[in-house]
C-alpha positions as CSV (number, residue, x, y, z in Angstrom):
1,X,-97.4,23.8,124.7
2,X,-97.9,23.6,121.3
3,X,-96.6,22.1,118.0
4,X,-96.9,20.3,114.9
5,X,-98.3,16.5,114.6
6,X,-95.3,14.2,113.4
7,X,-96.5,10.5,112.2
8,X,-94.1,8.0,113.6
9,X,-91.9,6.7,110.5
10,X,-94.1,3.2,109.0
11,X,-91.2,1.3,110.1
12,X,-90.9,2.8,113.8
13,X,-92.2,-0.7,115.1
14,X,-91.0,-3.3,112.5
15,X,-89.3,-6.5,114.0
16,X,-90.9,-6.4,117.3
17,X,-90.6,-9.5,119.7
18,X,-94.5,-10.5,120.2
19,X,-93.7,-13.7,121.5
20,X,-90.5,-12.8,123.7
21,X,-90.2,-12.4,127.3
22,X,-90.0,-8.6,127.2
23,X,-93.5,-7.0,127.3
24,X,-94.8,-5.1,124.0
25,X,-95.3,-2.1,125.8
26,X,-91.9,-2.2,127.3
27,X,-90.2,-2.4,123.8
28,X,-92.6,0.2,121.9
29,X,-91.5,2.8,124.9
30,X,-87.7,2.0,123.8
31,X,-88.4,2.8,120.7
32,X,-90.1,5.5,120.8
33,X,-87.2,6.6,123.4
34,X,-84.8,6.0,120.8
35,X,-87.0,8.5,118.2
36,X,-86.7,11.4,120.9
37,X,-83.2,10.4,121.7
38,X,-81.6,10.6,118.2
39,X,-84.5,13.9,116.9
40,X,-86.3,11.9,114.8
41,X,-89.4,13.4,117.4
42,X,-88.2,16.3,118.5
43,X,-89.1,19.0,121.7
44,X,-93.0,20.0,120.7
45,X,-93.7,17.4,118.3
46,X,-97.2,16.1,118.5
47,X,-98.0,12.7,118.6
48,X,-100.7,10.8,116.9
49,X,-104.0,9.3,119.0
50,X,-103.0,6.2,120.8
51,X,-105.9,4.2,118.7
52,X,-104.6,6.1,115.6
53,X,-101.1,4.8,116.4
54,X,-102.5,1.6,117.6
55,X,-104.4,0.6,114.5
56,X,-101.7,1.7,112.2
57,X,-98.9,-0.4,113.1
58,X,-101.2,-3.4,114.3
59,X,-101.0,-2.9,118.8
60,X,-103.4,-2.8,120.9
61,X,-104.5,0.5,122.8
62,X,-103.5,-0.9,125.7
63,X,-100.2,-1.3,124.5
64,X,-99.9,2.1,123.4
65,X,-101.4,3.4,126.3
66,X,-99.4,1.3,128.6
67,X,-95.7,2.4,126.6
68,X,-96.7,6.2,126.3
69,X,-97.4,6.2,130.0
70,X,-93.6,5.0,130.9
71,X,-92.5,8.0,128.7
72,X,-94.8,10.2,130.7
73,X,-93.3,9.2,134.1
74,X,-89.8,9.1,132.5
75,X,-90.3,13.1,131.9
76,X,-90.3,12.5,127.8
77,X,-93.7,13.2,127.2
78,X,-96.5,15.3,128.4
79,X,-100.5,15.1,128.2
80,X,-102.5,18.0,127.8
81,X,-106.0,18.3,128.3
82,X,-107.1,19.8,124.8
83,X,-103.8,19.6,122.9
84,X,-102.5,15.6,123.0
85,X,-99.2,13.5,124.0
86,X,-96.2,16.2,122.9
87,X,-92.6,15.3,123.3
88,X,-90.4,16.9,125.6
89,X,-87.1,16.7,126.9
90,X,-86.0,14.5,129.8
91,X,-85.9,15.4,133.2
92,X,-83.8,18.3,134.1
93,X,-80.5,17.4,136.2
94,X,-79.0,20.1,137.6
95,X,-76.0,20.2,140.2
96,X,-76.3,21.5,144.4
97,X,-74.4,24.8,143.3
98,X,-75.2,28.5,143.8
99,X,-76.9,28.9,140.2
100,X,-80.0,30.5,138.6
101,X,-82.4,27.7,137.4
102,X,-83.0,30.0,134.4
103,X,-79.5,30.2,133.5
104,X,-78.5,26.2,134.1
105,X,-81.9,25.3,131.6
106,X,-80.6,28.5,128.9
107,X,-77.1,27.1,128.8
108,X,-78.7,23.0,128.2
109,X,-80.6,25.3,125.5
110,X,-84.1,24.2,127.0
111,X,-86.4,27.4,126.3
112,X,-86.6,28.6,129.7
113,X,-89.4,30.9,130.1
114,X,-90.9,32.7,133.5
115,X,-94.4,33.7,134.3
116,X,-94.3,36.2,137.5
117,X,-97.6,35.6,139.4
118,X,-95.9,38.1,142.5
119,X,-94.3,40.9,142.7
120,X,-94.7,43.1,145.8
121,X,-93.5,44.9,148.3
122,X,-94.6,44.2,151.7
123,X,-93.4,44.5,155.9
124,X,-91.7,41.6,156.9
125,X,-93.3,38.9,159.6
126,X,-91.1,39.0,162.7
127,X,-89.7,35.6,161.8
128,X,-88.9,36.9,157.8
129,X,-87.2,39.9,159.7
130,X,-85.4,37.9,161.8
131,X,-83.9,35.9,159.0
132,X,-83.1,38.5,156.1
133,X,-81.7,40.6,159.4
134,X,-83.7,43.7,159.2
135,X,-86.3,45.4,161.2
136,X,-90.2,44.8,160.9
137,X,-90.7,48.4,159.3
138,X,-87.9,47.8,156.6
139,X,-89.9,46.4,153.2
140,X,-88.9,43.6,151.3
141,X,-89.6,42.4,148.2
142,X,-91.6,39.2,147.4
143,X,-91.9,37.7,144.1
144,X,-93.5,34.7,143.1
145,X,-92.6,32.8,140.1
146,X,-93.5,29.9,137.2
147,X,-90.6,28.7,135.4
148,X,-91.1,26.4,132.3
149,X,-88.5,24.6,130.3
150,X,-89.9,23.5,126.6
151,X,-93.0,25.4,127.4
152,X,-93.8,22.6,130.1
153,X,-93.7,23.8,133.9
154,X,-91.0,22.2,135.8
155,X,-91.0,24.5,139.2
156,X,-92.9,27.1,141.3
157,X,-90.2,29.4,143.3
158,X,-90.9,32.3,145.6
159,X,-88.0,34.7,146.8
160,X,-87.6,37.3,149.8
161,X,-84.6,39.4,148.9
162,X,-83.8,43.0,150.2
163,X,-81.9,44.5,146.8
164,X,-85.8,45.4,145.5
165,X,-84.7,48.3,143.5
166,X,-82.6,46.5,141.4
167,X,-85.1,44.1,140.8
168,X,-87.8,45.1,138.1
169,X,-90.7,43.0,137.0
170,X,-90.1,42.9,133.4
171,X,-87.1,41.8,133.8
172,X,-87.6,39.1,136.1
173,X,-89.6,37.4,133.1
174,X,-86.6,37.4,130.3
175,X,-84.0,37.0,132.7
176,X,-82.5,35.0,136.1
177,X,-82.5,36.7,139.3
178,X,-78.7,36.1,140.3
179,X,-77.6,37.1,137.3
180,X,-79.3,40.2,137.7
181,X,-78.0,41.1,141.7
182,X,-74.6,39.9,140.1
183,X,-74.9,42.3,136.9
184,X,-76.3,45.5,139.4
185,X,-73.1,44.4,142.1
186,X,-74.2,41.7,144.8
187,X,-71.8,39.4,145.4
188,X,-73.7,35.7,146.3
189,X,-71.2,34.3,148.9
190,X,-72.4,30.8,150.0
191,X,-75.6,29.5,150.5
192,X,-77.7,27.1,153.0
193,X,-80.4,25.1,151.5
194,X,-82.4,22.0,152.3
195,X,-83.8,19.9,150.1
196,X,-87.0,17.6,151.0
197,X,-90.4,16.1,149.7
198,X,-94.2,16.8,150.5
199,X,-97.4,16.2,148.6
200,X,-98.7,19.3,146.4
201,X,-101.6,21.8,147.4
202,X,-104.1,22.4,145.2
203,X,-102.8,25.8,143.7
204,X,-99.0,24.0,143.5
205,X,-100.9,20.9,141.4
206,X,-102.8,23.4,139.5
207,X,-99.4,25.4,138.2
208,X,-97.2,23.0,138.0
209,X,-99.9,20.6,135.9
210,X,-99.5,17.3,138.5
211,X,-102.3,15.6,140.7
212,X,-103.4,17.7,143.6
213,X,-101.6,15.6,146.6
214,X,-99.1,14.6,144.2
215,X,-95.4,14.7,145.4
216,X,-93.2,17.7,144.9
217,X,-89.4,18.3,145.3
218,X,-89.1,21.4,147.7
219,X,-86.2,23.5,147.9
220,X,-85.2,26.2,150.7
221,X,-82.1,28.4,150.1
222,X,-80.6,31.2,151.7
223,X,-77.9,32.7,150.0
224,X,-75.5,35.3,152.0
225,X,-72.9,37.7,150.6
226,X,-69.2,37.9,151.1
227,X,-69.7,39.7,154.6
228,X,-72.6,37.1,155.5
229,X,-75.4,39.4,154.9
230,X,-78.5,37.6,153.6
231,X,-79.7,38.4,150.6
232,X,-81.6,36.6,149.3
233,X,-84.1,33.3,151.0
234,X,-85.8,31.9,148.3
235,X,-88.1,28.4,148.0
236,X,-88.3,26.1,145.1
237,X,-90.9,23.7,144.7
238,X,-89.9,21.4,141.6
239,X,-92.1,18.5,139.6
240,X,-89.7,15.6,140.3
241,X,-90.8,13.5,137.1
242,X,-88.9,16.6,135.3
243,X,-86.0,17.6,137.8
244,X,-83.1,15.9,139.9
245,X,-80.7,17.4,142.0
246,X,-77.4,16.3,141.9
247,X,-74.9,16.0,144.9
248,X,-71.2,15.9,144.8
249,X,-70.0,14.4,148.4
250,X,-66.2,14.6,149.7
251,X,-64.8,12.3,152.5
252,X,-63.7,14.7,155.2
């Protein structure tokens, strides 16, 4: 991620409570909320140091540190090794429906982008076979993908579909998968998918920029057409500082 260095406004931090009940850092992370909120800092900016910033407006590097790290875990800012503290938007919320990640962050106008790390074809395991409903001789295709939103990585995701010619490589960088089965005339159905939690492997931590061990959001879906064919089984493996999923749940 990169961008441009944006000095805080000199009167960012006027007319804080020093004396109050509320801790420093705790109000300098509002504001600084507030500057993101409104565009004041905007997606990419760069901040200053934290002793830069500190000595400026008269805190404490602690302070700084302390208030820029509850933006961090809020999902507003990012540290890279080499680059700084940038801004960032706020953790993605997307709804449980049957929708390309790619297309949900396009249409919140986040700068989705996709880095394909797979893309092969290969004999299914007896299990995989068992699952898509195919035999063991029948190839499949296996892609393995990093999506970023705002040019920070917000989820690993691997698929297993069957429709491999319609599925080019290129393509799968620019665009979302289900809107390209939809587009070349696979109709997505219904889908089954669990949702659940485990701690990162080193590769996951690595790609996804989080501590290896870390926890990660992990998706499973399998998605079946209109005459229950399976077409797709696909698993997700999101940062949760940067990604909820929302449920909608109906008394029966």
């Amino acid at each position: 991620m990169t961008g441009i260095e944006r000095p805080l406004p000199d009167e960012v931090f006027s007319g804080l409570d020093r004396e109050g009940p509320v801790p420093l850092y705790a109000q300098v992370a509002e504001r600084f909320e507030a500057l993101i909120a409104d565009g004041t800092l905007p997606s990419g900016t760069r901040l200053e140091n934290e002793i830069a910033m500190g000595e400026r407006f008269g805190l404490s590097r602690p302070t700084m540190r302390r208030a820029i790290q509850v933006l961090v875990d809020k999902g507003l800012l990012v540290r890279r090794r080499g680059v700084g503290t940038q801004i960032v938007h706020g953790s993605i919320t997307r709804r449980a429906e049957l929708s390309s990640l790619y297309d949900d962050l396009a249409q919140e106008q986040r700068s989705p982008t996709t880095e394909v790390l797979l893309y092969e074809m290969l004999e299914p395991t007896a299990e995989l076979a068992q699952r898509l409903g195919v035999e063991l001789d029948k190839p499949v295709l296996h892609i393995k993908r990093l999506r970023a939103a705002d040019d920070a990585p917000i989820a690993l995701m691997e698929n297993h579909l069957l429709e491999a010619p319609l599925v080019q490589r290129e393509e799968l960088e620019h665009r979302g998968l289900y809107e390209m089965l939809r587009e070349r005339g696979t109709t997505m159905r219904v889908a089954r998918q669990f949702v659940s939690a485990r701690a990162a492997t080193k590769d996951e931590a690595r790609l996804l920029d989080v501590p290896a061990g870390s926890p990660i959001l992990t998706l499973e879906r399998t998605v079946y057409d209109q005459s229950g064919r399976v077409v797709e089984i696909g698993h997700t493996h999101y940062r949760p500082d940067r990604y909820t999923i929302e449920f909608t749940l109906v008394e029966k």
